[in-house]
N, C-alpha and C positions, 0 to 999 in steps of 0.2 A: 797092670792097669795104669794109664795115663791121670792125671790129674782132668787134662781136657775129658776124659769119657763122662767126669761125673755131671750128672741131670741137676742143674741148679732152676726149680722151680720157678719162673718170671712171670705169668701170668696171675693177671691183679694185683703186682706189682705197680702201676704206672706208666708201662713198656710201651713206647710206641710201638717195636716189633710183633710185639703179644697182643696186645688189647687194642689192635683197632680192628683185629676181624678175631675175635676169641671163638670163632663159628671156626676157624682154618689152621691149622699147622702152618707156620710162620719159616720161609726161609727169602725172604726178600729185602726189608734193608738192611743196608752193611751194619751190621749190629753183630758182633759173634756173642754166643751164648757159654762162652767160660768166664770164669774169677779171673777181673785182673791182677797182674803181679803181686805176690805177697808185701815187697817193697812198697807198691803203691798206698796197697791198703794199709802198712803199716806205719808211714808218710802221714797220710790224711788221719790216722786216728790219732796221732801224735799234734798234729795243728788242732785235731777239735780237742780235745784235753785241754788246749791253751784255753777256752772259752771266750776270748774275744773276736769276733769278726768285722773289725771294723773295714772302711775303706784300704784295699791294697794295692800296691805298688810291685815290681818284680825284686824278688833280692838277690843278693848277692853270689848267694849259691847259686840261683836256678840260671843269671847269665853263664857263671862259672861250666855250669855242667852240660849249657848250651855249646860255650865254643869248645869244650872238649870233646861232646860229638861232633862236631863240624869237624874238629881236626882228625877224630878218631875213625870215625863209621864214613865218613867224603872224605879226608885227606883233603880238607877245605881249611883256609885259616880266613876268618870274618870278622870285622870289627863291630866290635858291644852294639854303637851307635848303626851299627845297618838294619840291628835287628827291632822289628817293630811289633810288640805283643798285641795279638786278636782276642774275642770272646769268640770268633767261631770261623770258619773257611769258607762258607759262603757267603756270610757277611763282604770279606774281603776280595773276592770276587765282583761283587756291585760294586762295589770300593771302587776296586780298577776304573773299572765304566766310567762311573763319573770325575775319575781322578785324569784318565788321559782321555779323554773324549768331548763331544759335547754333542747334544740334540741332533740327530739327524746326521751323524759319522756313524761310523760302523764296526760289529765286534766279527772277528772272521775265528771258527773253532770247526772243530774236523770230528766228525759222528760215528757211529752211535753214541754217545757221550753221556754221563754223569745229568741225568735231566736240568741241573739247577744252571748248568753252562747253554742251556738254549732260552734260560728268562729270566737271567739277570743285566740282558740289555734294556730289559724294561721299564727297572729302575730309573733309568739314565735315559729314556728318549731315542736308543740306540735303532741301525737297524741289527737286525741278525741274518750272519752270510755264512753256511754251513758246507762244508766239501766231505763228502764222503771220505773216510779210509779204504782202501784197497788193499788186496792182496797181492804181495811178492815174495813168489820160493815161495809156499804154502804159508806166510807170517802177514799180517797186518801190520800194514806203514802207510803211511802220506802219500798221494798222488799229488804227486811234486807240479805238474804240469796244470793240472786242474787247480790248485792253490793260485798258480803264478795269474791261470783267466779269472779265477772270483773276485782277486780284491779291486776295488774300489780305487778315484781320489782323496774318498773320504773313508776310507776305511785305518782305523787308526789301533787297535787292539789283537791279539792274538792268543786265544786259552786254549794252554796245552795242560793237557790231562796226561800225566805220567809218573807212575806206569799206570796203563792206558784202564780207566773201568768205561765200559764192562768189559772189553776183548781180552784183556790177563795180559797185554804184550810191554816188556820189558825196553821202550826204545834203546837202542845201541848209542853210544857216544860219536860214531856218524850221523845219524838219524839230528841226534838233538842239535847237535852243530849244525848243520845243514840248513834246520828248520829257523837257527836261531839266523842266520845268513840271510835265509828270506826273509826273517821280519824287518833287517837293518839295510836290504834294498830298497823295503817298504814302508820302511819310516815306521814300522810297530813297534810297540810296545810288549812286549812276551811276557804275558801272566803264565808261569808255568804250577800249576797244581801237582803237587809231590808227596799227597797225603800220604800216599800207599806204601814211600819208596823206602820202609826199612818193611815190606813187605814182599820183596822178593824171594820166588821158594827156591831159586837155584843160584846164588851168587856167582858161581864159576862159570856156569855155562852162560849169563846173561847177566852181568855185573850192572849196576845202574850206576846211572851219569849223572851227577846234579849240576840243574842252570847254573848252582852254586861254582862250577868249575868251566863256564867259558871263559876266552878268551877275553881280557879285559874290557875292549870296545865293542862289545857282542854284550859282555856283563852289565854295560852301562847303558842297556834298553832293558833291564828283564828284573821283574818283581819273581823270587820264589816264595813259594809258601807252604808249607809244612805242618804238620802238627804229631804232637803224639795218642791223639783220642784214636784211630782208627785202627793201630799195632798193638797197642795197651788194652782197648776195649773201654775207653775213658771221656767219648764222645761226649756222655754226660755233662760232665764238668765242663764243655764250653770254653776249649783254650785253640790257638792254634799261635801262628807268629809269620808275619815276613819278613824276606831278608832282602836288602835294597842298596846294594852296591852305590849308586853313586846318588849324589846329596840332592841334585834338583829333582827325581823324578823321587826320593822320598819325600822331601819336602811336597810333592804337587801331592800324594797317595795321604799324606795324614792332614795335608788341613782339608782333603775332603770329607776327611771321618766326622768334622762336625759337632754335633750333639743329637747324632742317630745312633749311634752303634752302642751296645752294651757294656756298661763297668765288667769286667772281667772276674769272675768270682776268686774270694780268695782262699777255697782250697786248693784250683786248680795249679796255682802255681807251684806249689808243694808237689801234688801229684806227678805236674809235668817234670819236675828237678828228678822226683824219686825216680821217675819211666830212663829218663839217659842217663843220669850217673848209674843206679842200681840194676836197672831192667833186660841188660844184655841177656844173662843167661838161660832167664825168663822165656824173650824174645828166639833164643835159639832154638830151643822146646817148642814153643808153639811154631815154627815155622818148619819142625821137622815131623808134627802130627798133621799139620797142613797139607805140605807134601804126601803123605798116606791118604787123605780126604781126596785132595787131587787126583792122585792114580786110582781111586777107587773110582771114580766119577769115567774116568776113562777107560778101565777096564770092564765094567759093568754098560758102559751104553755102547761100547764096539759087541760085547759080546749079548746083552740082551734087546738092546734097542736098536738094532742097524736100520740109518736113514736120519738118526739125531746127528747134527755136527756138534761137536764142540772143539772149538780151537786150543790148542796147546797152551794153556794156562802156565806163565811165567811168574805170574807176581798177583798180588791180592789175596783174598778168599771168597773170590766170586766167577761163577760158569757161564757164558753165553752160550745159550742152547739153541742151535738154530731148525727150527720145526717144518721149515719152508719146504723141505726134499719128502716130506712125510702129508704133505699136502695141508698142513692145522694154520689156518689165519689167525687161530686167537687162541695159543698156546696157555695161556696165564688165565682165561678165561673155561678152559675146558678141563686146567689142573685144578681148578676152583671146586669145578662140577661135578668130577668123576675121580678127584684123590683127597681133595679135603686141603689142600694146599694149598698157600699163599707165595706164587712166584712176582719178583717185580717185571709186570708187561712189559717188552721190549718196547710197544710204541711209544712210549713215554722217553726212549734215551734216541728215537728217531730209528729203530730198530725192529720193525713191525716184523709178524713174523718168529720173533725169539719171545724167551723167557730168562733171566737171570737169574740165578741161583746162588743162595748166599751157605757156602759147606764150613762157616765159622758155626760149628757145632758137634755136639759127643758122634761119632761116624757110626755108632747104633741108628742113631736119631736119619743120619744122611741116606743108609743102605737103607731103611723105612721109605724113605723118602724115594729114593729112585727106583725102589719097586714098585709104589705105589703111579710114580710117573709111570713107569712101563704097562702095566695094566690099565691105567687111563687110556691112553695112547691104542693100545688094544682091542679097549669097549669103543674109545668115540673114532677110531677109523669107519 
């Protein structure tokens, strides 16, 4: 038995996953439902013992353990000063907006997407210019042509989501090049979002590319941002960090942080040091009970549900399920009804039609779940 199989109790706990609909089986925000790393928790009970929490600062270690992942896990070398510590990743996301923008220019990002990437132009006055993804060779990528008609003269920003939620697709090291090319015909700025990207299930067949590794004058338009809350299960604590190669477009991203954005708690940066220096072996394990979740989710709806799509999940612990071929308008609406289940609505990621499934959980809990989908699906045809 896996350590992930065991049922750790969260409801009325405080769980946003659990308690906003305690009426539903909860598989919808990216929230996985195991203990994070024993590291972690042994980290944080070690700072709370100290018993002071005063205002903090980042130390010594946790940049330490920072560029050793950049060198170890990217074959990235970063300097200290690129890196700029968050309290959260979509925080920094509106950041951007109002960092390379202004009132009435424009944010250009590519859908179904991450909901919080279609209304944090709103922050900023922005407009919002959205281009579908498309499929090539049966994969989701960029329509390359359709980007080149949407932008704007005033279109000044670019957020890229990768690897990609909700589609699972792990863009290739041409993909991200490419994309980074068009933002530097178009004078953008590439905010790339990389929460996910030590959350690849297949490293060899689909290695990921970090913006961390463009080419130099490609590197000197592009904010990455990263965190360890989504691989750890540590969203909680409210840490994330960008990393900003070259010096004016950090300097424009942090004096627009202001006095809006949150002091950064001070267990998290403990936690964060314990996840990369300690959390590798950890992280192996959960990405090889992942991969099992995964193929269950594929072998179970080819073989009981035929007419569900679900795209080849590369990376994350989340399924797009596309309900369209099955005739259901309101997928999330009818697993509510007829299984007891909390899916995240596709319309909400511009994705009408689907339901998102979140299989960060014991795979008892998952085959429940996709039986119960199947029998819905049965009753409300």
């Amino acid at each position: 038995m896996s350590e992930f199989d065991t049922v750790i109790p969260r409801r009325g706990t405080g769980s946003l996953k659990w308690d906003r609909r305690p009426d539903l089986d909860p598989f919808w925000v990216a929230d996985m439902d195991f203990a994070s790393a024993p590291e972690i928790i042994k980290a944080l009970q070690e700072r709370v013992s100290h018993g002071v929490f005063g205002y903090p600062v980042p130390h010594d270690d946790l940049t330490g353990a920072l560029l050793a992942y950049f060198a170890q896990r990217h074959a990235s070398t970063v300097d200290a000063e690129s890196i700029v510590h968050l309290g959260g990743l979509v925080p920094a996301l509106s950041l951007a907006g109002r960092a390379f923008a202004a009132p009435g220019d424009a944010l250009l990002t590519c859908t179904p997407v991450y909901p919080p990437f279609l209304g944090v132009h709103k922050d900023s006055g922005l407009e919002l210019i959205t281009v579908p993804h498309r499929q090539h060779d049966a994969r989701w990528s960029f329509d390359w042509d359709a980007l080149d008609a949407a932008v704007t003269p005033r279109t000044r920003v670019f957020i890229l989501c990768n690897p990609q939620n909700p589609l699972g697709r792990c863009f290739s090291r041409e993909e991200v090049i490419r994309l980074a090319e068009f933002c530097e015909i178009h004078e953008l700025v590439l905010i790339a979002d990389e929460i996910h990207c030590d959350l690849v299930l297949d490293e060899e067949a689909t290695p990921f590319f970090t913006c961390l590794n463009l080419p130099g004058h490609l590197a000197a338009r592009t904010v990455v941002l990263q965190a360890p809350s989504k691989t750890y299960n540590i969203a909680g604590l409210g840490y994330s960090f960008a990393v900003i190669p070259d010096d004016s477009l950090r300097r424009k991203f942090t004096q627009a942080k202001g006095h809006i954005l949150p002091e950064i708690n001070c267990l998290s940066y403990y936690a964060a040091e314990a996840a990369y220096r300690h959390g590798e072996p950890w992280r192996q394990n959960l990405l090889a009970y992942l991969r099992g979740n995964r193929d269950l989710i594929a072998t179970f709806v080819h073989d009981e549900i035929p007419g569900l799509i679900v795209p080849r999940i590369e990376a994350t612990y989340l399924a797009w399920l596309d309900f369209r071929p099955l005739g259901i308008r309101d997928p999330a609406g009818l697993l509510e009804e007829k299984a007891g289940l909390y899916l995240s609505d596709g319309a909400f990621f511009n994705g009408p039609g689907h339901a998102r499934l979140n299989f960060g959980c014991p795979r008892a809990a998952l085959q429940d779940a996709l039986k119960r989908i199947r029998d819905a699906i049965a009753s409300g045809a």
